[in-house]
C-alpha positions as CSV (number, residue, x, y, z in Angstrom):
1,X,45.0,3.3,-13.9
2,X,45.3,2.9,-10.1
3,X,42.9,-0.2,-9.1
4,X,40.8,1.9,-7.0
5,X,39.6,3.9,-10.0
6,X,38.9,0.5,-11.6
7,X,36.7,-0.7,-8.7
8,X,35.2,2.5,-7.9
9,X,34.0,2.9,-11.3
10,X,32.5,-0.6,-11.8
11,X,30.9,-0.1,-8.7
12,X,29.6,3.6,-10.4
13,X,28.8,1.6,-13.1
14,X,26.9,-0.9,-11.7
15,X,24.6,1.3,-9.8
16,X,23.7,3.1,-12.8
17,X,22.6,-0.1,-14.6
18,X,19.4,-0.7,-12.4
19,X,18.4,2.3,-13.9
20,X,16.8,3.1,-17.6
21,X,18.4,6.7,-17.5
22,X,22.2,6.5,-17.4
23,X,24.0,8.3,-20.0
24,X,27.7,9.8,-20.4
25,X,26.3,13.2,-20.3
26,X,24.8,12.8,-17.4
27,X,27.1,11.4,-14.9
28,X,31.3,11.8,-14.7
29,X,33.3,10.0,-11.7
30,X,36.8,11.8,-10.0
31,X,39.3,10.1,-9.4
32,X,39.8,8.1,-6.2
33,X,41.0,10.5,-2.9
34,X,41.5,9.8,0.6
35,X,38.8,11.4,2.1
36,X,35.3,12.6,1.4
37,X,34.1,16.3,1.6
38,X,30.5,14.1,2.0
39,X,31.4,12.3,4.5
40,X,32.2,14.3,6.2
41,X,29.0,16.2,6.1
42,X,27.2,13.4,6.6
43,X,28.7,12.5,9.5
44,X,27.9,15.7,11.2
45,X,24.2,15.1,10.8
46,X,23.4,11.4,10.7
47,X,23.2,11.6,15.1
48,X,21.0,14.2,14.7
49,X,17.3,14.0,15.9
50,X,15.6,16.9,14.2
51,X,17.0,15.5,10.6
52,X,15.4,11.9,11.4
53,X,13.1,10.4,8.3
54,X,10.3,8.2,9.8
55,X,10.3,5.1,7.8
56,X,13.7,3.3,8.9
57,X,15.4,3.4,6.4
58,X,19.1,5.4,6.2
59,X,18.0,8.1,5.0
60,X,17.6,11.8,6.8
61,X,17.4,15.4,6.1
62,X,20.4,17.0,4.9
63,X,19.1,20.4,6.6
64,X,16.1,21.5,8.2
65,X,12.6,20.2,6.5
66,X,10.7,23.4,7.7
67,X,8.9,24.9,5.0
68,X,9.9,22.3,1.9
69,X,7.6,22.0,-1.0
70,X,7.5,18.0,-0.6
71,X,7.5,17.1,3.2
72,X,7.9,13.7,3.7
73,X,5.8,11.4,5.3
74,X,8.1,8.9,5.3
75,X,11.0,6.6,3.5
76,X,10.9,3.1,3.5
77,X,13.8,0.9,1.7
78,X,13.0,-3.2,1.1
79,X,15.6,-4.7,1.6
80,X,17.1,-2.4,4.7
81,X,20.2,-2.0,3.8
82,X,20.2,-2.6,-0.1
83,X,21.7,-6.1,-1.1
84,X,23.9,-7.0,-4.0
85,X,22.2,-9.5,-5.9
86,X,18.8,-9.0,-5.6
87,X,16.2,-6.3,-6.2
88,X,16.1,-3.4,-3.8
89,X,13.0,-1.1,-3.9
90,X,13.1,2.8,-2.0
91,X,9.5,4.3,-1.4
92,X,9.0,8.3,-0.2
93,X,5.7,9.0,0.6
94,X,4.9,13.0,1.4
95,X,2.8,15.5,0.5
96,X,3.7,17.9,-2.6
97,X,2.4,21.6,-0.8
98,X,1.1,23.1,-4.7
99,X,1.5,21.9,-8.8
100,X,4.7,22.0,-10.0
101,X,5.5,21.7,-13.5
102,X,8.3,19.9,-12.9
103,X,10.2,17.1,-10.9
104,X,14.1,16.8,-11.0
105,X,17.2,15.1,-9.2
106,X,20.1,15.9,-8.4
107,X,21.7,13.0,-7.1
108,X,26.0,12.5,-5.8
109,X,27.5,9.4,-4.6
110,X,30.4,8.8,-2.5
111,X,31.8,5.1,-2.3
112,X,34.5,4.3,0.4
113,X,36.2,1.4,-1.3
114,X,37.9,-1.6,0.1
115,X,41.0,0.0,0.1
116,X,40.0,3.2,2.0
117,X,39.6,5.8,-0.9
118,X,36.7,7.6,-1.9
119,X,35.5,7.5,-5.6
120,X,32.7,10.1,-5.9
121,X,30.2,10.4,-9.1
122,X,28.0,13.6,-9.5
123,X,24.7,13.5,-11.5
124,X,23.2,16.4,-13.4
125,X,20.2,18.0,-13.2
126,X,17.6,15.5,-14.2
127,X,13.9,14.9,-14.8
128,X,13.2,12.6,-11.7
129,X,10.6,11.4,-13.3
130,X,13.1,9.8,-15.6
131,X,14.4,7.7,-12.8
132,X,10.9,7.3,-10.4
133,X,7.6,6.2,-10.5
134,X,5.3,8.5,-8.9
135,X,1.8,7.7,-8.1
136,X,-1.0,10.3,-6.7
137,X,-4.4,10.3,-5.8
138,X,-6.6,9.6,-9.4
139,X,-3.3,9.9,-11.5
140,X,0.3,8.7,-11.9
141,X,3.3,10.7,-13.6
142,X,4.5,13.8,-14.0
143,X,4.4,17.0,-13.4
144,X,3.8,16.4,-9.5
145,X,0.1,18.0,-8.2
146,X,-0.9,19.6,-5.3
147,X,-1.4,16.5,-2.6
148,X,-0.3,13.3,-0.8
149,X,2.5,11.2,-3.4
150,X,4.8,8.1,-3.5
151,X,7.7,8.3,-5.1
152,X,9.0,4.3,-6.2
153,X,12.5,3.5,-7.3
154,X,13.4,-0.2,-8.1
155,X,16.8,-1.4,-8.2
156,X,18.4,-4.2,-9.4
157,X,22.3,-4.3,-7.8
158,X,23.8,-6.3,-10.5
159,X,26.3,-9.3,-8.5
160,X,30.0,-8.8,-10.5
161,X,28.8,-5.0,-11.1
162,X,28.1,-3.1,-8.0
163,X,31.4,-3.6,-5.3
164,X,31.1,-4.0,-1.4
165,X,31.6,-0.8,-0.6
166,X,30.2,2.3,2.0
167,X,28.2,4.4,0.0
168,X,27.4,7.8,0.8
169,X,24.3,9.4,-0.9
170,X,23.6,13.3,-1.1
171,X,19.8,13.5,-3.0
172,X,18.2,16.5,-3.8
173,X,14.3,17.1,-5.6
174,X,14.2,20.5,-7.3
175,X,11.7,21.7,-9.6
176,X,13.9,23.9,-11.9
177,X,15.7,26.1,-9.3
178,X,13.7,25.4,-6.5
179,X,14.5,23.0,-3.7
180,X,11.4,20.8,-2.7
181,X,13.7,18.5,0.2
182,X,17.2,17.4,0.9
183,X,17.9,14.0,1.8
184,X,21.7,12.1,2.3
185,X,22.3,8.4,3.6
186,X,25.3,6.0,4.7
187,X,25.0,2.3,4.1
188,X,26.7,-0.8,3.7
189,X,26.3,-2.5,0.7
190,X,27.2,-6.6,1.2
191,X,27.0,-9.3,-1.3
192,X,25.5,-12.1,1.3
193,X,25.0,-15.1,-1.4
194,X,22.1,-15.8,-3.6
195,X,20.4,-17.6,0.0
196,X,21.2,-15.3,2.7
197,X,19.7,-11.8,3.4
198,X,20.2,-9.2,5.9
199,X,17.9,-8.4,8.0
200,X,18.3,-5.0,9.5
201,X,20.0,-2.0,8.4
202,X,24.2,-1.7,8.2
203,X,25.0,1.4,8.7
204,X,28.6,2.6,8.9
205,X,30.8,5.6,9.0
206,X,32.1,6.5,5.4
């Protein structure tokens, strides 16, 4: 196997561990490519101003928000960038605009690896509430209710598991069939050492 698909899919891997919902049904990896049909579309909106996400963090619309079920307030990410080694925790706070009875993900991942291939992984359907914590005014947990909610996910980027690496994120909340919002980002993610942190967001083109 070429070492690229080694890396990349340690690096797959190791994403997946900070989470209690990985299984081999869910998720599959390609094999490595030179280019990314996601980078690419990332990089055509990333400089755009109408698809900015208060919050600073990397994250912004993947198309217009006008008229989504969730709009969101904002999306905050602790550390900005993520950092190997140490926990990373990804807050979205918005307003859900009825009940649903149901929250899902669907979730792909691009990593441009040292090398300069791509390895992608692409997530089924799944109940997000498998994946986030979601708290709401008088109640937490699914299914989502009519009104203001935070959405939590807490990482921990394993050091020897998850590679240095551009990563390239396309993130979508359905309820069944129905889109709620479309979100992407393009980080860095850097193994500084068990004593130093970064400090402001590394954002680079995949």
């Amino acid at each position: 196997m070429h070492l690229s698909n080694l890396l990349g899919q340690a690096a797959f891997l190791g994403l997946l561990l900070f989470s209690k919902r990985s299984t081999a049904s869910l998720v599959y990896t390609r094999p490595a490519t030179p280019n990314s049909q996601l980078a690419l579309q990332l990089t055509s909106r990333i400089n755009d101003t109408n698809l900015i996400i208060p919050g600073g963090s990397p994250f912004f619309y993947m198309d217009s928000p006008t008229g989504d079920p969730f709009s969101i307030i904002s999306v905050t990410m602790t550390p900005n960038p993520c950092q190997i080694g140490i926990n990373c925790s990804i807050e979205v706070r918005g307003q859900f605009a009825s009940d649903l009875p149901s929250l899902d993900l669907d979730l792909e991942i691009d990593a441009r690896l040292p090398d300069g291939q791509f390895m992608k992984i692409v997530m089924a359907k799944d109940n997000a509430c498998d994946w986030l914590k979601m708290k709401q005014l008088y109640r937490d947990g699914c299914p989502p209710k009519r009104g203001f909610a935070s959405l939590n996910l807490e990482m921990m980027l394993a050091r020897g598991w998850v590679m240095e690496a551009v990563y390239a994120f396309d993130v979508k909340l359905m309820s069944g069939d129905k889109k709620l919002t479309h979100v992407g980002a393009r980080f860095k993610m850097v193994d500084y050492g068990p004593n130093l942190n970064a400090t402001t967001a590394n954002v680079e083109t995949a």
